[in-house]
N, C-alpha and C positions, 0 to 999 in steps of 0.2 A: 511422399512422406508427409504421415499430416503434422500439420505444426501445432507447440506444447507452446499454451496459455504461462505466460509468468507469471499473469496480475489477474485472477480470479479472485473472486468475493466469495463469502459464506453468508446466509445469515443465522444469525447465532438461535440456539437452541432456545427453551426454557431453564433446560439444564444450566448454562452457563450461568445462571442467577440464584442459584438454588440455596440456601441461609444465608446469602446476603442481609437480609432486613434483618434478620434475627439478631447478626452479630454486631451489624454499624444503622441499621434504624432507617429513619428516609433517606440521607444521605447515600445509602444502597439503590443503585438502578434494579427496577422489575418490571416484569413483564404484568399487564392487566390493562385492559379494559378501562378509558377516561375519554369523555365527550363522545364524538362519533366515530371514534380509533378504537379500533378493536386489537387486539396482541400486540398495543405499543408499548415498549420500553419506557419507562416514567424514572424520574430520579423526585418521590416525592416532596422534598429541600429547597427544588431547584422550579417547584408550581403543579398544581397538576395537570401538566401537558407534557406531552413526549410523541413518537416518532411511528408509527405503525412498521412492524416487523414488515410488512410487506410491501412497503416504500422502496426497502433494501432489494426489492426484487421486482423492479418495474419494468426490465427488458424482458424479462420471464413468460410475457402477458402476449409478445409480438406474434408467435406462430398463431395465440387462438381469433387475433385479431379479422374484424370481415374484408377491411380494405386492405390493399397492399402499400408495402411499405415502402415509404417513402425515403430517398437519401441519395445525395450527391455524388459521383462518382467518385472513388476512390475513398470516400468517407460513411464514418456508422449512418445507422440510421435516423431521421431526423427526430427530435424530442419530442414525446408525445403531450400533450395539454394535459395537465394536473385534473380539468376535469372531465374529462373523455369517461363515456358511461361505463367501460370497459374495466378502465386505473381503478376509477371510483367503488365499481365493483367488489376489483378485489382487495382496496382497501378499508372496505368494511367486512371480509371474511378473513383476515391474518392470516395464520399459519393452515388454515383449513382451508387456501385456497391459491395455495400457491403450486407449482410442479414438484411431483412428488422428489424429484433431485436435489431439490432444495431444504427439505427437513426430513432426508435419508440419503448417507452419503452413497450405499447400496445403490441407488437410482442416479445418482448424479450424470453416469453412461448416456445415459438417454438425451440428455442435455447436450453431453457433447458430442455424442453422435448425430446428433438434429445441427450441429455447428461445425460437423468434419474436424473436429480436434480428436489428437490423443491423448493427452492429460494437460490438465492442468496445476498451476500451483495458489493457495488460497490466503488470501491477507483477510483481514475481519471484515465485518458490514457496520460495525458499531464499533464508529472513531473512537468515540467518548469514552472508549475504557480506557484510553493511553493520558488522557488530561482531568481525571479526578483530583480533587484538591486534599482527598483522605489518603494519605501513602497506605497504610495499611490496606483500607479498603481497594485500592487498586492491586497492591498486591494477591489478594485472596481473590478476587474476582479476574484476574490474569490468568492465575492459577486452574480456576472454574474455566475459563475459555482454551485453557491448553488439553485438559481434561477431556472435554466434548469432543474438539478439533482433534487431538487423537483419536478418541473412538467414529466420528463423522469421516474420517480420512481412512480407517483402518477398513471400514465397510466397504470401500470402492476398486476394490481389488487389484490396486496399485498405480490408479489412475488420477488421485488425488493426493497431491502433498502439500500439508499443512504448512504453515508459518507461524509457530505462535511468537504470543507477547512477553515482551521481557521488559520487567518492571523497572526499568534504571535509576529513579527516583529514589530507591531504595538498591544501594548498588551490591550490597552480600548478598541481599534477597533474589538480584539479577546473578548473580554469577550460581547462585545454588540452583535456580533458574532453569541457565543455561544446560549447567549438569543433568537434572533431573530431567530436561525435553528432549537432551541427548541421549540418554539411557531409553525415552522411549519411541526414540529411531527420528525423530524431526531430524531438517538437514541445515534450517536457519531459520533465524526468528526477526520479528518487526520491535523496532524503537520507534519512539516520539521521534518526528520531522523537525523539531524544533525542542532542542536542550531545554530542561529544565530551569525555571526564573533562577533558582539559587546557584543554580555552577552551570556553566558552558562546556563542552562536551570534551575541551581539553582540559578541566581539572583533573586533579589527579587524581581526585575520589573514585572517576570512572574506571582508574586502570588499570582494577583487578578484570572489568566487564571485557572491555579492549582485548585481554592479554588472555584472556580464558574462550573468547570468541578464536581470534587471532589462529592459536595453538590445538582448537580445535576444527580447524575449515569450518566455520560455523558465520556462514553469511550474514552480515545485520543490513536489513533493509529498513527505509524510512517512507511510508506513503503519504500521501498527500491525503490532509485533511486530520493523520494520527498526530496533532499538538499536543505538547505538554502543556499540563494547565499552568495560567497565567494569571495572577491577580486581580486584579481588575484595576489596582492602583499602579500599574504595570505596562495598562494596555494604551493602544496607541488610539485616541482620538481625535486627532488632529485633521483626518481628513471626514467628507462627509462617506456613507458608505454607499457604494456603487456596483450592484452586484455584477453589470457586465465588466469591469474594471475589477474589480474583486478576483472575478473567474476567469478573468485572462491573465492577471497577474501572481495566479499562485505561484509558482515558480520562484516567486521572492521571497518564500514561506524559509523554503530548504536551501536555495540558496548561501545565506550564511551562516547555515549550517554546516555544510559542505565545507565552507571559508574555515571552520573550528576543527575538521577534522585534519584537509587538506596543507593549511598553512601554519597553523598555530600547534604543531609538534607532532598531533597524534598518529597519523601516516607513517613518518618520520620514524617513531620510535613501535609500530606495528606496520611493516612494510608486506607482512601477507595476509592481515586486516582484510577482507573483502564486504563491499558497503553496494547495498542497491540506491538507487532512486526511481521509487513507482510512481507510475503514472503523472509525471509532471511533463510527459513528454521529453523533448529532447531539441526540437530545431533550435532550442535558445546555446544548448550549450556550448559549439566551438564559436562562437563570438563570443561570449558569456567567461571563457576560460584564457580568451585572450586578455578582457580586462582583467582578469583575477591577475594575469602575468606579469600587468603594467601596475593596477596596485598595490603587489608587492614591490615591485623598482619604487615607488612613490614614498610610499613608507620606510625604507632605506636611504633613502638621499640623505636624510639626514645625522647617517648614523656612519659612525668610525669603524665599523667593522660590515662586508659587504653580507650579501643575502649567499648562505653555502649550501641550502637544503635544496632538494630534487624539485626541479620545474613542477609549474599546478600542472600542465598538458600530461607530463608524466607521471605525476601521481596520480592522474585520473585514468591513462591506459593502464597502471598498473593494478589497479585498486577501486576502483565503479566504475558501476555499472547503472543503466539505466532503462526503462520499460518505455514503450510508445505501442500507439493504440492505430489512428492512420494519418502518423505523423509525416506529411512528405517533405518539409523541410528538413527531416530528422535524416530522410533517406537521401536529402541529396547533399549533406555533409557529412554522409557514414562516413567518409574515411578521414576526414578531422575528428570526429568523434573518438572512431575506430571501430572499427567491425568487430572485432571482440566485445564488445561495450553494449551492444544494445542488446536488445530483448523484446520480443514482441510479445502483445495482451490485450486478452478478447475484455478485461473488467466484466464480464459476465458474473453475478442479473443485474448490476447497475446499468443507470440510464445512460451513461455513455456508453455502453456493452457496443463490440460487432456483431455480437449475435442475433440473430442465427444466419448471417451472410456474412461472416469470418473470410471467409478463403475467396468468396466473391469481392471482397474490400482488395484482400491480401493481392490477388490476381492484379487489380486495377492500381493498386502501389505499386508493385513490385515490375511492373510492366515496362522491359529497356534496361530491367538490369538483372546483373548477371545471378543465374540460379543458385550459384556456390554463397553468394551476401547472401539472398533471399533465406537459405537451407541456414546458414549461422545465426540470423535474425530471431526467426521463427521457431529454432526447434535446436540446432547444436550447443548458443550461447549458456542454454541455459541449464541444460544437461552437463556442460562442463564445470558450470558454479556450482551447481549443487552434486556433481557424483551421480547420476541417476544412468 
């Protein structure tokens, strides 16, 4: 049985940008042509520099590569050099030189037949729609990205399932949202990893989103790296910035997040709520969920009435879920996690990708244990969240 990708990437059209400028100005992300980037996303407000479309697609590059790839047992394959002639290549050709799967969901097959997957399901490639500091404009440009991802998903003959964005920020605009992505057959959508500066994810502003997800099986997943935007008189400067320490510590991103949904009511009062966590891995979290247990006890000692709501261990077998990539920490506390709970994901064409030796990773994880985890992991977990 081949195994179904959770945590797949798009990268997003032209389309997805299309009278942005016209209705909100620079402050609108587009796509053009600035220094030596060719089809980079630019927010011209924000300088003129931005991100070449096909940054979003740098594991895409590995099959026409001359040498072989390199990568450690049971793990992706190793990061390739930002200036390798190759990358460089085709990040001065953009959209004109990427696999054709990638800017036709029609072709997308090819991709994952080159990786032994059966389908995939697809989170965005361009975080920065989820932390605009224009509600408005995030809104409309959400909308612009559900649009595409319908029709880019609709192409692939059942092989691709979207995830669109839901603008929480603006919580009637999320819940009409939700309605309208549902009517055109989505089965769950992505939230900001990190609540909004102005209210935490258990105000009650959210609780029409919550209660209209909740009532619909409508999964809410949160990736890593999709922040809501944050002030700047907000942000945390305290430490110096350390990218290897940065990128081992995302996890602390969603983390108390997770603490807002889990602890502070919102579980509690949507207890068929179903919530992902992508790509942040997973070996962190049955230790991770032990402290959470203890500082709830911590935070009560001092209070005349004891803790009565449902353990974090159990709100989390009941209610998330989480994506890993070739996590083996993850695999050798599946069952504190829970084997309902995970999820496996190639992140194909990002630079963390398994691709296109998926099932050669999967083989060297999954090696010792038993094929029934291995089959829930990779391919039943997540056909039973979403219905497929």
């Amino acid at each position: 049985m081949k195994p179904i990708s959770a945590d797949s990437h798009v990268v997003e059209g032209r389309d997805v940008f299309t009278g942005l400028a016209e209705r909100f100005g620079d402050e609108a992300p587009r796509i053009m042509d600035v220094g030596d980037q060719v089809d980079a996303i630019v927010v011209p407000a924000g300088g003129m520099r931005g991100v070449s479309v096909a940054r979003m697609g740098m594991a895409a590059t590995r099959l026409a590569r001359n040498e072989p790839l390199k990568r450690k047992p049971g793990h992706k394959p190793d990061v390739a050099h930002m200036k390798d002639p190759e990358l460089v290549a085709l990040f001065n050709s953009g959209y004109a030189g990427m696999r054709k799967g990638l800017v036709d969901g029609a072709h997308r097959y090819e991709d994952q037949d080159a990786d032994g997957l059966a389908a995939e399901f697809l989170y965005p490639g361009f975080f920065g729609m989820f932390g605009m500091a224009n509600t408005p404009l995030q809104v409309a440009l959400q909308q612009n990205y559900n649009d595409w991802l319908h029709d880019y998903t609709t192409a692939s003959n059942g092989r691709l399932f979207g995830l669109p964005a839901i603008p929480v920020q603006d919580p009637e605009a999320a819940t009409e949202e939700i309605d309208r992505v549902i009517k055109m057959g989505f089965k769950g959508g992505c939230i900001p990893c990190t609540s909004p500066a102005d209210a935490p994810y258990y105000d009650d502003v959210y609780e029409p989103i919550w209660a209209r997800a909740e009532e619909a099986g409508f999964p809410l997943s949160m990736h890593v790296g999709c922040n809501a935007y944050l002030p700047k008189e907000r942000r945390n400067t305290a430490h110096r910035p350390d990218a290897i320490a940065d990128y081992a510590a995302t996890q602390g991103t969603v983390q108390r997040t997770i603490v807002e949904f889990m602890c502070r009511g919102v579980c509690e009062r949507h207890p068929d709520l179903k919530i992902v966590v992508a790509e942040f891995n997973a070996g962190w979290i049955a230790h991770w969920l032990d402290r959470v247990d203890q500082g709830l006890q911590r935070e009560r000692r001092n209070m005349d009435e004891p803790f009565t709501g449902t353990p974090p261990h159990e709100v989390w077998r009941r209610q998330f879920y989480a994506t890993i990539e070739d996590d083996r920490p993850a695999l050798a506390t599946r069952e504190l996690i829970g084997l309902d709970n995970l999820m496996w994901g190639s992140d194909y064409p990002h630079t963390d990708s398994t691709w296109p030796c998926s099932n050669d990773v999967l083989d060297e994880l999954f090696d010792g244990i038993d094929e029934t985890h291995r089959a829930k992991i990779t391919r039943d977990n997540v056909k039973a969240l979403y219905g497929v």
